[in-house]
Each structure stands twice: as structure tokens, then as C-alpha cells.
C-alpha positions in Angstrom: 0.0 0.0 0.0 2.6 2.3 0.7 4.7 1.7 -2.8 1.1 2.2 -4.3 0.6 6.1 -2.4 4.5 7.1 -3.1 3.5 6.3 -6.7 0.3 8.0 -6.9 1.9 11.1 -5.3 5.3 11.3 -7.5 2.7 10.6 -10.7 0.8 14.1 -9.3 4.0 15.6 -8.8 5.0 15.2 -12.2 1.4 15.8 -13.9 1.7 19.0 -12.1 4.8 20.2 -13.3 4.1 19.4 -16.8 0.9 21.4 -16.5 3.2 24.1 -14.8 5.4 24.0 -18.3 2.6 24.2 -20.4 1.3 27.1 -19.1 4.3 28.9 -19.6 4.4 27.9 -23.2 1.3 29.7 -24.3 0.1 28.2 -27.8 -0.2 31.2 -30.5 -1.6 31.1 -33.7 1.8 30.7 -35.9 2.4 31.9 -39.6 5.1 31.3 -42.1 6.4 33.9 -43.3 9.5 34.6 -45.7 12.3 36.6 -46.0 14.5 36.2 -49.5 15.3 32.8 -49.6 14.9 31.9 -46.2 11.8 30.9 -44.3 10.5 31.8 -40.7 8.2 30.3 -38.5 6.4 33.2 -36.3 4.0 33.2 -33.3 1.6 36.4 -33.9 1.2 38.7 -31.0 -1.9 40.6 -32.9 -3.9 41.1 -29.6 -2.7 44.0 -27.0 -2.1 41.4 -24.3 -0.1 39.2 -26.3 2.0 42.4 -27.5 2.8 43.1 -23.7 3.8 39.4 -23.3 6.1 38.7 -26.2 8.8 36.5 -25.6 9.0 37.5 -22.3 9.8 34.1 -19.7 11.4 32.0 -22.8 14.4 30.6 -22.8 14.4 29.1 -25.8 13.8 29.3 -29.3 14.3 27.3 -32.7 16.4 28.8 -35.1 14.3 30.2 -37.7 11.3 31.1 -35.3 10.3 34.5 -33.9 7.7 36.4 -32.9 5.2 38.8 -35.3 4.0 41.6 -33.7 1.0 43.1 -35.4 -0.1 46.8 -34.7 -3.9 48.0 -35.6 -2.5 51.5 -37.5 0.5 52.3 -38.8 2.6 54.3 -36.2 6.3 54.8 -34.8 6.3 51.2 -32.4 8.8 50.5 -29.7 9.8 47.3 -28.3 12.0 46.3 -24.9 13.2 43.3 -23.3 11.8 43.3 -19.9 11.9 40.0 -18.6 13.3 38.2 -22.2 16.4 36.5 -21.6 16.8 35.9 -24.7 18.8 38.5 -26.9 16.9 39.5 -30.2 17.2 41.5 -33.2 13.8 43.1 -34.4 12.6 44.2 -37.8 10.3 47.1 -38.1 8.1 46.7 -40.8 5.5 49.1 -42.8 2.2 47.7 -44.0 3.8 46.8 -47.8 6.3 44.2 -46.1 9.1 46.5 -46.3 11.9 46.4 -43.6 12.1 50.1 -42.1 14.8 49.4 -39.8 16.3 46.5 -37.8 17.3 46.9 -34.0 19.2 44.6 -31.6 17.8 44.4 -27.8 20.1 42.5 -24.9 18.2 40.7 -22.5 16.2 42.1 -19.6 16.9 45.7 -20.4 14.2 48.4 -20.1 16.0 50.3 -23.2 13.7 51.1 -26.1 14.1 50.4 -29.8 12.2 52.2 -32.2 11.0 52.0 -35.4 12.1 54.8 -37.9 9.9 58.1 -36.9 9.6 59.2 -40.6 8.1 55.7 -41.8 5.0 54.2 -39.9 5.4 50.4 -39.1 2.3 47.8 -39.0 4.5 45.1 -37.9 7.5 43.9 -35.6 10.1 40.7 -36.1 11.7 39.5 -33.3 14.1 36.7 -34.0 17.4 35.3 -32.2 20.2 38.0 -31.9 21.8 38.5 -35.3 19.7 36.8 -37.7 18.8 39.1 -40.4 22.6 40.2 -40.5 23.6 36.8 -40.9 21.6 36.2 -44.0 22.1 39.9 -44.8 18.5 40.7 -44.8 18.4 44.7 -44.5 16.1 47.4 -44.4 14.0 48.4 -47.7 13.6 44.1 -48.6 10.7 42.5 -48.1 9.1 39.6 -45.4 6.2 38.1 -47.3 3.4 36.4 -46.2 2.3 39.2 -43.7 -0.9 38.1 -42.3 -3.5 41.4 -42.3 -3.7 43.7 -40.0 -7.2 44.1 -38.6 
């Protein structure tokens, strides 16, 4: 009886904490989008909750993921790394696809990086620290496959 109660309660322990880790890896909707040659898998932040959130609390990401932030109007959008430890690179992105300007962030800083004041963005690309430079994707190319902004 008592092997049977130790293995109940390690088999709740464990069910917990795997609901613990699930929780903390919300499921977004996800779009492909592309950029040149290369191809990126992106979790959508369209709502204003999910924009506050981010990537905040991961650790981890997959090497051609990111996160698409999506903005109701065009405006001048700024982006921060409060509680992200992981260092990113964003694109800033106006409502044809175009990249306005790309911005690296460190982890857990309060800085803020900005989009261009002179061209309104509708969209924001965070991937892993470095990325676009590394496949010397710049400003004034296009990411396709935008989903639209509502």
C-alpha cells in the first residue's frame, strides 16, 4: 500500500509540473512567413495582451522562429526586453512588407528600440540575436506572407 501512495503522489507531482510548463508555453496562432530565400516560422502577438507578453519568460527558441508583432494603424512602435532572456534583433516593418529598420535588444533591459519616426510600421520581427545580419537581410527588402492587420 505504501509503494502504491508514493507512486500516486510522484505521478501528481509530475502531472503538475508538466501542466506548470505548459502554461508557460502559451500556444499562439503561428504563420510562415519569408524573408528572401529563407523561411521563418512566427507566433503572432496581434492582440494588446499578447504584445505586452512577447517572448517574455522563454528561454528558448528554434532557429528560424520569432515572434510577429502586429499593430492595428500604422505608427512609430517601440519594443523592450523586460523579462526576455533571450537576446533578439527586431525588424520594423510598414504595411507593404518592407523592412524600415532593424534593431538589436540584450536581455532584460528596459531600453527602447524604435522603429524609424519618418516611416509608420504595422508590424515587428523579433528573431534570435543577429539573424537578419547573418543572412544579410536589411532594411528596404521584403518579409512576405504578412498576415493582415485588422
Amino acid at each position: 500500500m505504501k509503494n502504491s501512495r508514493r507512486s500516486y503522489s510522484l505521478f501528481l507531482v509530475l502531472m503538475a509540473g508538466a501542466a506548470g510548463a505548459l502554461a508557460q508555453t502559451p500556444q499562439w496562432k503561428s504563420v510562415q512567413l519569408s524573408a528572401g530565400m529563407h523561411l521563418i516560422q512566427a507566433e503572432v502577438a496581434a492582440t494588446e495582451a499578447q504584445r505586452e507578453e512577447g517572448l517574455m519568460y522563454r528561454d528558448k527558441m528554434p532557429a528560424n522562429a520569432g515572434m510577429l508583432f502586429v499593430f492595428g494603424a500604422p505608427a512609430t512602435q517601440c519594443m523592450w526586453m523586460k523579462n526576455t532572456p533571450l537576446p533578439l534583433s527586431v525588424a520594423f516593418i510598414d504595411a507593404a512588407g518592407k523592412i524600415v529598420n532593424i534593431e538589436d535588444m540584450q536581455p532584460h533591459t528596459l531600453d527602447s528600440h524604435c522603429s524609424s519616426k519618418t516611416v509608420p510600421v504595422r508590424y515587428a520581427l523579433e528573431m534570435h540575436l543577429g539573424w537578419f545580419k547573418q543572412r544579410n537581410i536589411k532594411p528596404g527588402m521584403n518579409i512576405g506572407n504578412l498576415p493582415p492587420a485588422r
